[in-house]
C-alpha positions in Angstrom: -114.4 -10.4 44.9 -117.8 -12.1 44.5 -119.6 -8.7 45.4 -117.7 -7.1 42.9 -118.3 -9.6 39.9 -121.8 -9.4 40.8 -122.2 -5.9 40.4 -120.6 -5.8 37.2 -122.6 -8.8 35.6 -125.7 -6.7 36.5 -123.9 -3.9 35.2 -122.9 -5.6 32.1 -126.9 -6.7 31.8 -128.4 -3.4 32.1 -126.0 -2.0 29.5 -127.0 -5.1 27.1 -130.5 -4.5 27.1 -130.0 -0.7 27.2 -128.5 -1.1 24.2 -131.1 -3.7 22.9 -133.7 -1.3 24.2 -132.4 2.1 22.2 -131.3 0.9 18.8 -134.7 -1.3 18.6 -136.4 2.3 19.0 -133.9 3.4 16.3 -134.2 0.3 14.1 -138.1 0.7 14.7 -137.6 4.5 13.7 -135.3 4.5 11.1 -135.4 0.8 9.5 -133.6 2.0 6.3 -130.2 1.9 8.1 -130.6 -1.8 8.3 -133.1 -3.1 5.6 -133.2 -2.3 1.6 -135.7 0.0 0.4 -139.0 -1.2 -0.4 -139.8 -2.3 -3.8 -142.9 -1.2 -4.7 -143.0 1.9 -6.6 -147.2 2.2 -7.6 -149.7 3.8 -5.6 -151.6 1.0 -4.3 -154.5 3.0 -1.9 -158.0 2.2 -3.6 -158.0 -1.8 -4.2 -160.9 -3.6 -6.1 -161.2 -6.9 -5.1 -162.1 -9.3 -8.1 -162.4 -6.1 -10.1 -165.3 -5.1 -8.2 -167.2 -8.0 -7.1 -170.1 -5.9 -5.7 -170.8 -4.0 -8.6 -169.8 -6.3 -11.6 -169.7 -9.3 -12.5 -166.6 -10.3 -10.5 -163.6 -11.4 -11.9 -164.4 -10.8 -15.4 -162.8 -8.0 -17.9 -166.0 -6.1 -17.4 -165.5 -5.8 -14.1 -161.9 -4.4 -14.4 -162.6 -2.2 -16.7 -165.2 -0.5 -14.6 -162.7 -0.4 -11.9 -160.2 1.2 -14.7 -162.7 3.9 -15.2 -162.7 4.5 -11.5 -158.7 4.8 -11.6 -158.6 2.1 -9.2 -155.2 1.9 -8.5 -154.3 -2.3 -7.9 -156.3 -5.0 -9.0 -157.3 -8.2 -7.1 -157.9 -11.1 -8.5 -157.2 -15.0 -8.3 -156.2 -17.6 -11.0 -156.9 -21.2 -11.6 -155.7 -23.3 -14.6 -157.7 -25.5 -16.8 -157.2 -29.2 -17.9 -155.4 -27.8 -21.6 -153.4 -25.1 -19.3 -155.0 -21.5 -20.1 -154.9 -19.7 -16.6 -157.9 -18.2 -16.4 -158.9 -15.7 -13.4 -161.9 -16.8 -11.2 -161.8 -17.3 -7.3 -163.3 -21.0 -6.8 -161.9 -24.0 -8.2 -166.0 -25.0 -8.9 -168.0 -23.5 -10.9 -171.3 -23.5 -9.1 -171.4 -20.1 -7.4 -169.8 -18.5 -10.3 -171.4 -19.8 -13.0 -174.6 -22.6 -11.8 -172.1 -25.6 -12.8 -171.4 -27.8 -10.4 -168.1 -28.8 -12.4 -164.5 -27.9 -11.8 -162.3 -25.3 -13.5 -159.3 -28.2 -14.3 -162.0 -30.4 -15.4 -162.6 -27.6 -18.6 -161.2 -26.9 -21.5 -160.8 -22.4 -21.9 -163.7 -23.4 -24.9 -166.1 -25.2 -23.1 -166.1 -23.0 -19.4 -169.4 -21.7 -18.7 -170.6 -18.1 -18.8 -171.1 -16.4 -15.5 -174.5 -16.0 -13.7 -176.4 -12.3 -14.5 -177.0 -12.4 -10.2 -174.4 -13.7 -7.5 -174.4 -13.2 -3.7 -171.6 -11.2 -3.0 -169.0 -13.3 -1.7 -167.5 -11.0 1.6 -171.3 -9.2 2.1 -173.6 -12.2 2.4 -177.1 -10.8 1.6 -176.0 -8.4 -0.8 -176.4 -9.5 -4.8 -174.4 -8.2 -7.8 -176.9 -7.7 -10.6 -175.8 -7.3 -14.6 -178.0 -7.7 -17.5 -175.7 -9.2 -19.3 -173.4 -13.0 -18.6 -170.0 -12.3 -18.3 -167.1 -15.3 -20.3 -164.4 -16.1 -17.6 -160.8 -13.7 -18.7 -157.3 -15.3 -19.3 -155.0 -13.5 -17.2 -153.3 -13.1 -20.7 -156.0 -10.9 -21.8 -155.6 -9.2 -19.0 -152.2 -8.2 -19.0 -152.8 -7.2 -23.0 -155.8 -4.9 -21.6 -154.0 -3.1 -19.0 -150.3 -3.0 -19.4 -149.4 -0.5 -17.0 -152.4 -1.2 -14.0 -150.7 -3.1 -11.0 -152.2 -6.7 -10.1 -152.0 -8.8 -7.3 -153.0 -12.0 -7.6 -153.9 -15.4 -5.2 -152.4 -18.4 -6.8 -155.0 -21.0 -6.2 -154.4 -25.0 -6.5 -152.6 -25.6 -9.7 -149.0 -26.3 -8.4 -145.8 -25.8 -9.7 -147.3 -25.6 -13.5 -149.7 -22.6 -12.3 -146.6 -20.7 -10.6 -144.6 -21.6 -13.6 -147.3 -20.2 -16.2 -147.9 -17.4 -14.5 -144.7 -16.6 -14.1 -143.9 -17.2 -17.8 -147.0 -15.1 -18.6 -145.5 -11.7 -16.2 -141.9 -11.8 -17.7 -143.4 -12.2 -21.1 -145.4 -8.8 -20.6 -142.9 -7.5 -18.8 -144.4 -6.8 -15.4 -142.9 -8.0 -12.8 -142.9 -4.5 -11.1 -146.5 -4.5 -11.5 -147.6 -8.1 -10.4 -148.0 -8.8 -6.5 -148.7 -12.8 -6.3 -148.4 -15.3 -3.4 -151.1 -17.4 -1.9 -152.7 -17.7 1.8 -150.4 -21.1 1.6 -147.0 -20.1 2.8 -145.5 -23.4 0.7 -147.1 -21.8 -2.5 -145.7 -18.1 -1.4 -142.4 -19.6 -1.0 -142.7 -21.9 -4.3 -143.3 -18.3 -5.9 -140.5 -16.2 -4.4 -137.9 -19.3 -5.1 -139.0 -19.2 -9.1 -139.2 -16.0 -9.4 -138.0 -13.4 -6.9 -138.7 -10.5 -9.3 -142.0 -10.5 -9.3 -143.6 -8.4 -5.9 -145.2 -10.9 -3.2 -147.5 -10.4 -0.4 -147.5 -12.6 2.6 -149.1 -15.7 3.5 -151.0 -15.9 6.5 -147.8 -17.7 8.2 -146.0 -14.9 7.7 -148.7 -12.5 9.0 -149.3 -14.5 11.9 -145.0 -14.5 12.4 -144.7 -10.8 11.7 -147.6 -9.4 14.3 -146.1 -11.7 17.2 -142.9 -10.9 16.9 -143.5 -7.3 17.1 -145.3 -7.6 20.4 -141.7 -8.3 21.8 -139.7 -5.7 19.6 -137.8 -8.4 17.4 -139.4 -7.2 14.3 -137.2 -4.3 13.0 -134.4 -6.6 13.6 -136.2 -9.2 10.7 -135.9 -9.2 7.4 -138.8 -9.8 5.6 -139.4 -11.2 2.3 -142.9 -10.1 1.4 -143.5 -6.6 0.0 -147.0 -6.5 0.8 -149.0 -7.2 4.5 -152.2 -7.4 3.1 -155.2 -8.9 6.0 -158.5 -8.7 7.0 -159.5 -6.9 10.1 -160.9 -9.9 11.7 -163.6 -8.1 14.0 -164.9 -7.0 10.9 -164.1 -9.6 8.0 -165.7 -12.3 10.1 -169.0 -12.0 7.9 -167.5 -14.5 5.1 -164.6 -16.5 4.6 -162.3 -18.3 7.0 -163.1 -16.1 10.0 -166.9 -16.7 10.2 -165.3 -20.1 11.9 -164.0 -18.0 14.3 -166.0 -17.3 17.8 -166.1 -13.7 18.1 -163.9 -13.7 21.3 -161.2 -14.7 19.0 -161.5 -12.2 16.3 -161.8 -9.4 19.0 -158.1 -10.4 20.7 -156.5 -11.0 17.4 -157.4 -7.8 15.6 -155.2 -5.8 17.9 -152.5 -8.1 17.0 -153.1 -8.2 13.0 -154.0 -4.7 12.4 -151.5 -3.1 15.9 -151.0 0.6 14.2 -147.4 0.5 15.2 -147.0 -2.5 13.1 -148.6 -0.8 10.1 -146.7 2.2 10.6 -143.3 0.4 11.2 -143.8 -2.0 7.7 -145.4 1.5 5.7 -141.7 3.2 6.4 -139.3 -0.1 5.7 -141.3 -0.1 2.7 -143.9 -2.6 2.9 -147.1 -1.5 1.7 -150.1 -2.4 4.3 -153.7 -3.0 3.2 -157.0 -4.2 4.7 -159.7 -6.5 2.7 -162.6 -6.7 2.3 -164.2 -3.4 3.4 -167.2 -2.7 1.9 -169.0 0.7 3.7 -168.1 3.8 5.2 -168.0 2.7 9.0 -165.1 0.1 7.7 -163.0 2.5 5.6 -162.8 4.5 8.4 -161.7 2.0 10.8 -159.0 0.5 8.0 -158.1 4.2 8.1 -158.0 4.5 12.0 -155.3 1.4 12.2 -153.5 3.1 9.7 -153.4 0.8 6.2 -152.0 2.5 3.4 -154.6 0.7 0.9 -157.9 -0.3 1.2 -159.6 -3.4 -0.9 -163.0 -3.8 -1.5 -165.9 -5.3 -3.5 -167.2 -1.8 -4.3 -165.0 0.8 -5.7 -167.8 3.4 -6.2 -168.5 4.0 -2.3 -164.8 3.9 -1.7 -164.6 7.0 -4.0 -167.3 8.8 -2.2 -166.0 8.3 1.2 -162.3 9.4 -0.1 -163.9 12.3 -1.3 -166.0 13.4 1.9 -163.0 12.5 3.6 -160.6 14.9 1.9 -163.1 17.3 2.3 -162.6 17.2 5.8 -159.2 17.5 6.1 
């Protein structure tokens, strides 16, 4: 009797993670039959970050309509709010590599912000300088959405709070756009503030929610998730560790975590439930290629010009 029992609890245990085993595969396969469509419906390949920063002045309308020229197909860019509540688009919260001022953003009124400096150190290629003759005013991200009503945005909510989600969210039904607009923050409390006021605007994920989504496919849990972001935007950390959050990191570290961010199955896995992939900040042809070996669907970068000559030797050689 006990021989017999035995056999058929390891009987019963093979046939449970048999099962687990084969509809994982199919669920990995074919993750329509248990997750909604994706709801992104824009090409969203060639990314400029901040418009451009390499080239223009970043962040600026200038910049982004350079990009526009380009056809540049999502914009980048991040948004701060000042002390009489115009949310203006600029990356740091002080002005000082931006514009010389050593003042904050929320300490201005939209009037009396600075203009931005004619040179600036790239901000993901230390050593390299964007150059324009002319100063460039800080943009509302009202002016923006009036300037291009139909070019997809994603955006980086940076401090500001429930106001800044709440504005910007005002500002995106207003226009109409919530199809178009991608926000969220590398906060996963701010990402979550954004889904819960507003789950009709697009999100990307917060770095939580990368750092959930990569581990858990390393043990084949992940087409059994639902997710909640509808991009998987990251940098490839053996090669974004030149700026940023990662230049803390001992190169050890980025080495054995790039595998994990940027795992191709991953990539290929979110690209067919719908979730659009995409790697920031590359900036030369040796890192398109590798964005493109890992398989991303987009690309971001500070300069949209080489972008467009490596796409173009690239379809050349297919």
């Amino acid at each position: 009797h006990y021989y017999i029992t035995n056999n058929l609890s390891v009987m019963l245990l093979y046939y449970v993670a048999g099962g687990y085993i084969i509809s994982s595969v199919v669920l990995f396969l074919c993750p329509q039959l248990l997750h909604k469509p994706g709801r992104v419906n824009f090409p969203s390949r060639f990314q400029a970050h901040r418009g451009g920063g390499g080239e223009w002045t970043e962040n600026t309308m200038s910049a982004f309509k350079q990009a526009q020229l380009l056809d540049v197909e999502l914009f980048e860019l991040d948004v701060q709010m000042t002390r009489d509540g115009e949310v203006v688009v600029c990356h740091d919260d002080n002005l000082a590599r931006v514009c010389g001022v050593d003042e904050n953003i929320s300490d201005h009124l939209l009037s009396t912000l600075p203009l931005c400096l004619r040179e600036m150190e790239v901000a993901c290629e230390p050593g390299e300088y964007m150059r324009c003759e002319v100063q460039q005013p800080l943009v509302r991200l009202e002016d923006l959405y009036k300037a291009f009503p139909t070019v997809p945005m994603q955006m980086d909510l940076k401090p500001g709070g429930e106001e800044l989600i709440r504005k910007v969210s005002d500002l995106t039904r207003k226009y109409r756009r919530e199809h178009l607009t991608v926000w969220g923050a590398f906060s996963h409390r701010t990402t979550t503030k954004c889904r819960e006021h507003n789950p009709d605007i697009l999100t990307f994920c917060s770095m939580w929610e990368v750092s959930l989504y990569a581990i858990i496919m390393l043990f084949g849990l992940l087409p059994w998730i639902p997710m909640k972001a509808d991009f998987y935007q990251v940098p490839i950390p053996n090669i974004s560790n030149k700026s940023g959050f990662l230049s803390t990191f001992p190169k050890w570290l980025c080495q054995l975590i790039t595998p994990i961010m940027c795992n191709p199955l991953l990539l290929w896995h979110l690209e067919r439930r719908g979730v659009r992939t995409g790697a920031w900040v590359m900036n030369n042809p040796r890192e398109f290629a590798t964005a493109d070996w890992y398989g991303f669907g987009g690309i971001m970068t500070d300069f949209p010009s080489r972008f467009l000559v490596y796409e173009k030797e690239r379809k050349k050689l297919k």
